[in-house]
N, C-alpha and C positions, 0 to 999 in steps of 0.2 A: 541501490540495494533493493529486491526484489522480496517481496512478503507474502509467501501463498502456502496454504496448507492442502495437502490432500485426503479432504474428509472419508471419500469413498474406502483409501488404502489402510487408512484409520483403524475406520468401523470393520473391516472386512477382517484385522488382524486381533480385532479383539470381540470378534462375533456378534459387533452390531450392526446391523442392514437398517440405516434408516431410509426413509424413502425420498428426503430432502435433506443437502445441506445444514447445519445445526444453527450458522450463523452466517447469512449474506452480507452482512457489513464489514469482516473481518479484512479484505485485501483492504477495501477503501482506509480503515482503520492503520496499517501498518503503510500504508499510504503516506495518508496525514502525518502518522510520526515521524516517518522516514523524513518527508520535507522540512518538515518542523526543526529536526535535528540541525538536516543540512543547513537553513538557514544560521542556528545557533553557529555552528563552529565557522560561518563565510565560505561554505563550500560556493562555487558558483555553480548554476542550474546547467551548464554543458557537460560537467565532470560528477556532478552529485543525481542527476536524474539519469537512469538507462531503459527507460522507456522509450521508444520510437517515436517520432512526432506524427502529431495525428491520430494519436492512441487514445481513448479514452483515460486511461490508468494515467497518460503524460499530463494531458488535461486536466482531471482532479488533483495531479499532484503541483503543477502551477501552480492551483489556485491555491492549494494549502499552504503552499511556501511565501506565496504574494501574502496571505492572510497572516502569518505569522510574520513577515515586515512591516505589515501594518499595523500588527499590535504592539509591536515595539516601540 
């Protein structure tokens, strides 16, 4: 599952022009939940992550999901 907003189409439809993004952490954030999840329900990391390998986005969400096994 894929979590990405588009702030540009946002702002544009409700007349705000801002000149930067509002929040840069938000993919990484839906990120981490997303793996978080997967780990709860036993999805495995072939069928729950659709990130391409080698991706940076696939990379942080590894690590999220490895981190949520280990807090368990």
């Amino acid at each position: 599952m894929k979590c990405m907003i588009q702030v540009g189409a946002f702002a544009v439809i409700n007349g705000i022009a801002p000149r930067q993004p509002t929040d840069y952490t938000y993919e990484y954030r839906c990120l981490a939940f997303d793996a978080e999840r997967a780990f709860k329900l036993g999805e495995p990391i072939e069928k729950a992550c659709s990130w391409g390998s080698g991706t940076k986005q696939r990379n942080y969400w590894l690590a999220a999901y490895k981190a949520a096994k280990e807090a368990s």
